[in-house]
PATI-663277 format. One record per residue (C-alpha): residue number from 1; residue in three letters; y, z, x. Coordinates in steps of 0.05 Angstrom, whole numbers, plus 32768, in hexadecimal, padded with zeros to 4 digits. Example, Ala and Ser with C-alpha at 12.3 -4.5 7.8 and 13.67 -1.06 7.14 Angstrom:
{1 'Ala' {7FA6 809C 80F6}} {2 'Ser' {7FEB 808F 8111}} 
***
This chain:
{1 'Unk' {89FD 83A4 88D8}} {2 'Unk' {8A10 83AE 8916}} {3 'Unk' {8A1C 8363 893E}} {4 'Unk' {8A0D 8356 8987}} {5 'Unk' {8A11 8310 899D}} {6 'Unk' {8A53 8303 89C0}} {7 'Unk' {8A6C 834C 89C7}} {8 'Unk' {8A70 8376 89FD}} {9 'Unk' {8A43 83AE 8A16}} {10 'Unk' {8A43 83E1 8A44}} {11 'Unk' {8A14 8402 8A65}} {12 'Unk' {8A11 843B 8A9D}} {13 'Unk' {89CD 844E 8AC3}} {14 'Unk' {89BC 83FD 8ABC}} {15 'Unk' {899F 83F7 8AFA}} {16 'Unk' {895D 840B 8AE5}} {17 'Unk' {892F 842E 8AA7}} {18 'Unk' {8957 842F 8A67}} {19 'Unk' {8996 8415 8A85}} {20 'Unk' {897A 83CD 8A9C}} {21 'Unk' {894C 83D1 8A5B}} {22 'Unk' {898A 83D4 8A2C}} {23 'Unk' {89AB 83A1 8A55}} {24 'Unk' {8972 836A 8A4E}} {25 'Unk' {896F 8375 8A09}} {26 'Unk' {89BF 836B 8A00}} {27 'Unk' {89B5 832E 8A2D}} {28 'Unk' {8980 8312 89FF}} {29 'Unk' {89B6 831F 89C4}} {30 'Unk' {89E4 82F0 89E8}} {31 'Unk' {8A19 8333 89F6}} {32 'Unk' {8A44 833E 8A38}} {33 'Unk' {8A2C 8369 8A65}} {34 'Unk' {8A5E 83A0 8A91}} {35 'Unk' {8A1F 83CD 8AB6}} {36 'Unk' {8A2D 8404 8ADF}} {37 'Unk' {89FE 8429 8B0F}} {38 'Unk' {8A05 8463 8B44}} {39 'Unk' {89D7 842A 8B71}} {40 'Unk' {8A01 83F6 8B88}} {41 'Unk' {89C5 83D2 8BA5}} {42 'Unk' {8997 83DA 8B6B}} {43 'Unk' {89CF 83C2 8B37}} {44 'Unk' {89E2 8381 8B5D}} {45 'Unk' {8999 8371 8B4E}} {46 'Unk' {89A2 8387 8B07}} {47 'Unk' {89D7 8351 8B03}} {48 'Unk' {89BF 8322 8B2D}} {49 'Unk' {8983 831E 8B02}} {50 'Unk' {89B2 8316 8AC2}} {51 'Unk' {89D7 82E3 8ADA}} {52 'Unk' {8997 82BB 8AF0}} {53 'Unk' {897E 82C0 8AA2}} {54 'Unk' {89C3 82AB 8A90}} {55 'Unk' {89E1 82E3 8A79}} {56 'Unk' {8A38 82FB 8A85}} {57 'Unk' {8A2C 833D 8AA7}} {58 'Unk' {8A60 8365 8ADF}} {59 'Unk' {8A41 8399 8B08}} {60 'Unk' {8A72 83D6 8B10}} {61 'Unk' {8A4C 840B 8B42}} {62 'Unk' {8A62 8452 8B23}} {63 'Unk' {8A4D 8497 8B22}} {64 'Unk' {8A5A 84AB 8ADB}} {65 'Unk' {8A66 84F6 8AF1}} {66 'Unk' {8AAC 84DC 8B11}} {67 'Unk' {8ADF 84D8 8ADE}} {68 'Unk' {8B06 84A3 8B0B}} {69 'Unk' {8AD1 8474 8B09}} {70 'Unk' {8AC3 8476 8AC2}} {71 'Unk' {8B0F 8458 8AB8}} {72 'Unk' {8B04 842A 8AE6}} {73 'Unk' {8AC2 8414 8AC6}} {74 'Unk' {8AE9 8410 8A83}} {75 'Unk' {8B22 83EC 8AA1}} {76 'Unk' {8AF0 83C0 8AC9}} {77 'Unk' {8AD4 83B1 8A88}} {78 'Unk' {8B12 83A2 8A63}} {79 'Unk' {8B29 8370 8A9B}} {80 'Unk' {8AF3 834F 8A9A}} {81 'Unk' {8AE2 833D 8A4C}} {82 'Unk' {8B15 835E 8A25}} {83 'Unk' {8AF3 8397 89FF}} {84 'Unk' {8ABA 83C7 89F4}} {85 'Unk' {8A90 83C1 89BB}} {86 'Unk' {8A4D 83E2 89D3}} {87 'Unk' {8A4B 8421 8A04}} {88 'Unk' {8A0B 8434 8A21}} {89 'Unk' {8A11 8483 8A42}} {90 'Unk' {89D6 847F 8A63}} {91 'Unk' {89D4 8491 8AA4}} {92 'Unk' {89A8 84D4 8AAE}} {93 'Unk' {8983 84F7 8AE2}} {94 'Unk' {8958 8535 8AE1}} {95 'Unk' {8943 8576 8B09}} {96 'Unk' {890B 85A4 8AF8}} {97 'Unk' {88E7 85E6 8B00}} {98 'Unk' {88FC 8638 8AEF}} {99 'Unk' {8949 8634 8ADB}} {100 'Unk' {894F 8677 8B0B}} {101 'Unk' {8935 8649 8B44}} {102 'Unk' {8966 861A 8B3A}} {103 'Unk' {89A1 860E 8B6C}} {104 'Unk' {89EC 8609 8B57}} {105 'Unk' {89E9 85BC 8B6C}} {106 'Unk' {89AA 85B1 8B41}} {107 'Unk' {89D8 85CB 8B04}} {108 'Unk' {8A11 859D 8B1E}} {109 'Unk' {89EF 8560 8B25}} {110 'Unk' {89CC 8555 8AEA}} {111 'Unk' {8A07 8571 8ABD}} {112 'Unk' {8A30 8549 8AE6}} {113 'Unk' {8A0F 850C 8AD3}} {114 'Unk' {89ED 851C 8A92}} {115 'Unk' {8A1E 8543 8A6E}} {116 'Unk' {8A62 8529 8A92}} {117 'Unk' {8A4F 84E2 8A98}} {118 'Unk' {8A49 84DF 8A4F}} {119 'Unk' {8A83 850D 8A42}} {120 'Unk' {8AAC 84D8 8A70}} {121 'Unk' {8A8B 849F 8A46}} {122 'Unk' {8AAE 84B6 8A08}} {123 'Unk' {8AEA 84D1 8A1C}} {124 'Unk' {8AF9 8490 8A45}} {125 'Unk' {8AD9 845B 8A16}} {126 'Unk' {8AE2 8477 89CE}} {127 'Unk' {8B2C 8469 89CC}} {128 'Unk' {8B23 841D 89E3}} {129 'Unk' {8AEF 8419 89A8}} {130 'Unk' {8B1F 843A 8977}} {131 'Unk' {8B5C 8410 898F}} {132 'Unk' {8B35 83D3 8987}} {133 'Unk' {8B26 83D0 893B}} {134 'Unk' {8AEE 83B2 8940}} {135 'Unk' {8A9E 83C7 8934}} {136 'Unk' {8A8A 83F1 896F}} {137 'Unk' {8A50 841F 8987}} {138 'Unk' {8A44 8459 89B3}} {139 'Unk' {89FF 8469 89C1}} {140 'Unk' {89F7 84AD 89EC}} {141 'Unk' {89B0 84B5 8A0D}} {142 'Unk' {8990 84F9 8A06}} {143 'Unk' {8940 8508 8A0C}} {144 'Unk' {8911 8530 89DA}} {145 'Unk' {892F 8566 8A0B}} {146 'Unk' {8969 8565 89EC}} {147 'Unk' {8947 857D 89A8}} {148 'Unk' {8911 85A9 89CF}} {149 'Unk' {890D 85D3 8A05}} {150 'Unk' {88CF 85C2 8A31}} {151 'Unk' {88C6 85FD 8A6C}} {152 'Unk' {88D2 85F1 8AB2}} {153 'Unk' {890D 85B9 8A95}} {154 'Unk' {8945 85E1 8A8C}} {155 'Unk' {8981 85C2 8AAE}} {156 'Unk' {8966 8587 8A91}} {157 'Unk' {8955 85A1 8A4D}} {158 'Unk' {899A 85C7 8A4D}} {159 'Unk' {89BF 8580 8A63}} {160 'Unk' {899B 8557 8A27}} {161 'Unk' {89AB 858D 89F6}} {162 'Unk' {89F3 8588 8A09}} {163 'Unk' {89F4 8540 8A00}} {164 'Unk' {89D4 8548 89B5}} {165 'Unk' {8A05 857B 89AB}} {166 'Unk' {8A42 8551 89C2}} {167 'Unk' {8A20 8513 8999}} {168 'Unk' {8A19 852F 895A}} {169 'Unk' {8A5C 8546 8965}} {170 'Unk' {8A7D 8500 897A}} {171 'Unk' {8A5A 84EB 8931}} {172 'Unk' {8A8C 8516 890F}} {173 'Unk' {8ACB 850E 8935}} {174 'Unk' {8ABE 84C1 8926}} {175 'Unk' {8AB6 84CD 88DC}} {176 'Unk' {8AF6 84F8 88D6}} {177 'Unk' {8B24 84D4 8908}} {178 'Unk' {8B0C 8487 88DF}} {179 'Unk' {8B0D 84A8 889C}} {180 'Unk' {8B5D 84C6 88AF}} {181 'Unk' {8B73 847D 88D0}} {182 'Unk' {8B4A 8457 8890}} {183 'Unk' {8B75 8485 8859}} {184 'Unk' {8BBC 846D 8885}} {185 'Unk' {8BA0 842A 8887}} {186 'Unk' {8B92 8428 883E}} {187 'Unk' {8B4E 841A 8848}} {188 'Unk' {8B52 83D8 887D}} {189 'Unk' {8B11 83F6 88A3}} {190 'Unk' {8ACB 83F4 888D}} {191 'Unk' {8AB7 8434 8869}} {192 'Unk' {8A92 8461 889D}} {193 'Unk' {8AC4 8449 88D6}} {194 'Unk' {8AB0 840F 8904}} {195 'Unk' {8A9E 843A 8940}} {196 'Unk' {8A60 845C 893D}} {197 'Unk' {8A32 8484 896A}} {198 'Unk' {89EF 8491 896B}} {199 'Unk' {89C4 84C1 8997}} {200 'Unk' {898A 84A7 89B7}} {201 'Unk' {8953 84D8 89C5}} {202 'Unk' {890F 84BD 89E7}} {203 'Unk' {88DB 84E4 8A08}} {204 'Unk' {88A9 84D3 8A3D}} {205 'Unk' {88B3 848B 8A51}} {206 'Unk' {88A6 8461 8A91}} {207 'Unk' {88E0 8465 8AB7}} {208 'Unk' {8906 847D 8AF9}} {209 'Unk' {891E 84C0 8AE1}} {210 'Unk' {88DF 84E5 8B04}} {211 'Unk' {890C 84C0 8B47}} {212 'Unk' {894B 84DC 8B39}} {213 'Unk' {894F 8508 8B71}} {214 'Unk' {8958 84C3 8BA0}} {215 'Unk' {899E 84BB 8B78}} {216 'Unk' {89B6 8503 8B88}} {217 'Unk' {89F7 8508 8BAC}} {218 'Unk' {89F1 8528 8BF7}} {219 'Unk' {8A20 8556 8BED}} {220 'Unk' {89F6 8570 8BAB}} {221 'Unk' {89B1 856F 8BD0}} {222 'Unk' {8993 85B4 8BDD}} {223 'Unk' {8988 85CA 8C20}} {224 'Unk' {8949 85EF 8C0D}} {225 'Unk' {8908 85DE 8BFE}} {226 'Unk' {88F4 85D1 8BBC}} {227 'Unk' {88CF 860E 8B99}} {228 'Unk' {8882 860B 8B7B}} {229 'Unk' {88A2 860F 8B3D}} {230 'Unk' {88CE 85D3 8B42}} {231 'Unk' {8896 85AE 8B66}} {232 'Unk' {8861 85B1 8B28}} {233 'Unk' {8895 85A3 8B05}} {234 'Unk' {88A6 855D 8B1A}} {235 'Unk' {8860 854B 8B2D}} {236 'Unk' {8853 8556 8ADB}} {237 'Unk' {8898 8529 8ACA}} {238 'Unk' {8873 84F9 8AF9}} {239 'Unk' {8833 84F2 8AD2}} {240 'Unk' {8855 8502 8A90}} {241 'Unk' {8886 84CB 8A9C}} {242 'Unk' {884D 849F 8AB1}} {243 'Unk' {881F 84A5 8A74}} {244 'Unk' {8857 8490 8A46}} {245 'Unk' {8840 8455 8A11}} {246 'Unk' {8884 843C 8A04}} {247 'Unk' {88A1 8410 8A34}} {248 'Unk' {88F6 8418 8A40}} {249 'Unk' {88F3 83D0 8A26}} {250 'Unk' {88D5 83EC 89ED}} {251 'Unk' {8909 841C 89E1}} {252 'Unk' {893B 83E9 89EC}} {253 'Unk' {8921 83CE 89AF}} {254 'Unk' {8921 8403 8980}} {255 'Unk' {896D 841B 8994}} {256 'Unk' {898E 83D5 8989}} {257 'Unk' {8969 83D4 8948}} {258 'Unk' {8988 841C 893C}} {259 'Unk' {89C4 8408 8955}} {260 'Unk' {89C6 83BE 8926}} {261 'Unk' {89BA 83F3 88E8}} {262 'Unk' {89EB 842D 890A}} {263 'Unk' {89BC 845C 8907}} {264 'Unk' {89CA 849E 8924}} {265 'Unk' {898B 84C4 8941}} {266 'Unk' {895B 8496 896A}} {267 'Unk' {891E 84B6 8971}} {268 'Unk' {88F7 8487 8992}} {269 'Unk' {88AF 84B4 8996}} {270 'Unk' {88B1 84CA 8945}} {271 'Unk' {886A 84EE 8954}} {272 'Unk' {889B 8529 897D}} {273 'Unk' {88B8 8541 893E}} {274 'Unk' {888D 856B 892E}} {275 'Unk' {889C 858A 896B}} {276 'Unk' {88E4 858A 8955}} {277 'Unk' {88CD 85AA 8912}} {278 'Unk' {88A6 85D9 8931}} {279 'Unk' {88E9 85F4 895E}} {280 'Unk' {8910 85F9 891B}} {281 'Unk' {88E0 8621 88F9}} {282 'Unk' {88E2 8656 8934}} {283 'Unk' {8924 865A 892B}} {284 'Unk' {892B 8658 88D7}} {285 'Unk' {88F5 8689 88DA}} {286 'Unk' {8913 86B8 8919}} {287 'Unk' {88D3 86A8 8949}} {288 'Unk' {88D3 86B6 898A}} {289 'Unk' {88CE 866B 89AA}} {290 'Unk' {8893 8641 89A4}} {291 'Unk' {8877 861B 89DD}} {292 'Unk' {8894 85D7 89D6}} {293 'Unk' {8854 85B9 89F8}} {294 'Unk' {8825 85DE 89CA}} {295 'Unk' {881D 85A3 899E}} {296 'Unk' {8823 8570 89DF}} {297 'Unk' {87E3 8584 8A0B}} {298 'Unk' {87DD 8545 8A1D}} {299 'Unk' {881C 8542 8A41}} {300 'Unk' {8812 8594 8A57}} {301 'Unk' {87D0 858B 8A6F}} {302 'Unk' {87DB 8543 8A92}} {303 'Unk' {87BD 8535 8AD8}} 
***
């Protein structure tokens, strides 16, 4: 079991949604908060709000797609309590409607902060963790997306799956690079390795991601207008977001308990497999691709 009271946690995007979610919960646990947020404004709040409940947390403003100030988060973090023992990549953002009407700076924002803000995350954090010997935990955040592929979504979709991808494959580097150091060790680590990872994949939830654009760089902003396409497409995230029944303090719940039993895949909506099942099959069986949303009319057919 994985133990939180007393350790250290960080946590990017914690200015709001998931990000402020997770770092309640590790306040509640009795850990030490490092947050970081694109929003200066909005994560002195964060923090502000911490400290009133009584909880050690440093606000370190940071746009995870900069590789510069991911070090200096880590080293902010470092100077501050010592180590890492929980890492949150969290921040995200989205952009929707037809991939062919969507602009070079759509496809380098949200890859900039979806795919290389985690990609920073673990290059920058995973050697502290390793260094430390000591029990430690990575938990990437993904989306159903990132096992589906919803139309009108597919930067985002394409972003997610990347982050799965790069997950499942952070699993595996662990395993092999903890199994090599426990053999020269002669078996001084846990079996397993004591850093672990675990991907976090939620779907429609009530949170600020449907607002992402109000985060978006002015030098990535498009000039132009915003297509029909890409219009019905975040008026649906907006309702679909909206008529989620978990809360983000709900899935704050369900990934420390993954987390406290290092479990890998977080699926916080299980009632989406099928939907997952239903992809596999079309490929197993060499079918052209089913409608994701087929078995979600609800959500297709919200207004």
């Amino acid at each position: 079991m994985f133990e939180f009271a007393g350790k250290v946690a960080v946590i990017t995007g914690a200015a709001s949604g998931f990000g402020r979610a997770f770092a309640q919960k590790g306040a509640a646990l009795g850990m030490k908060l490092v947050l970081a947020d694109v929003n200066p404004d909005a994560l002195a709040q964060t923090v502000e709000a911490l400290r009133e409940s009584g909880a050690e947390a440093l606000g370190v403003p940071t746009d995870v797609s900069n590789p510069a100030q991911v070090e200096a988060l880590a080293q902010a973090a470092l100077a501050a309590f010592g180590k890492v023992h929980l890492l949150f990549n969290n921040a995200g953002v989205g952009s929707g409607g037809f991939l062919w009407e969507s602009s070079a700076n759509d496809w380098s924002w949200v890859f900039g902060v979806n795919v290389m803000g985690v990609a920073h995350g673990v290059r920058v954090f995973t050697p502290i963790m390793l260094a430390q010997n000591e029990p430690a935990h990575i938990v990437n955040t993904a989306s159903v997306a990132g096992l589906l592929s919803p139309p009108a979504m597919g930067i985002y979709n394409a972003s997610k799956h990347a982050v799965v991808s790069l997950t499942e494959t952070l699993y595996q580097d662990l395993q092999l690079a903890q199994a090599a150091r426990v053999q020269a060790a002669a078996g001084t680590q846990a079996a397993g390795g004591l850093v672990g990872c675990s991907l976090l994949c939620p779907a429609f939830v009530p949170t600020g991601i449907a607002d992402a654009e109000r985060s978006r760089p002015s030098e990535l902003r498009n000039a132009s207008a915003p297509t029909r396409s890409q219009i019905a497409a975040g008026k649906q995230l907006q309702r679909a977001v909206q008529s989620g029944k978990l809360s983000a303090a709900d899935v704050a719940d369900i990934t420390f308990e993954a987390i406290a039993a290092r479990r890998f895949y977080i699926v916080t909506h299980p009632a989406i497999m099928a939907t997952v099942k239903l992809r596999h099959e079309d490929i197993e069986q060499w079918r052209n691709p089913t409608d994701p949303m087929s078995l979600k009319p609800e959500v297709k057919n919200a207004s």
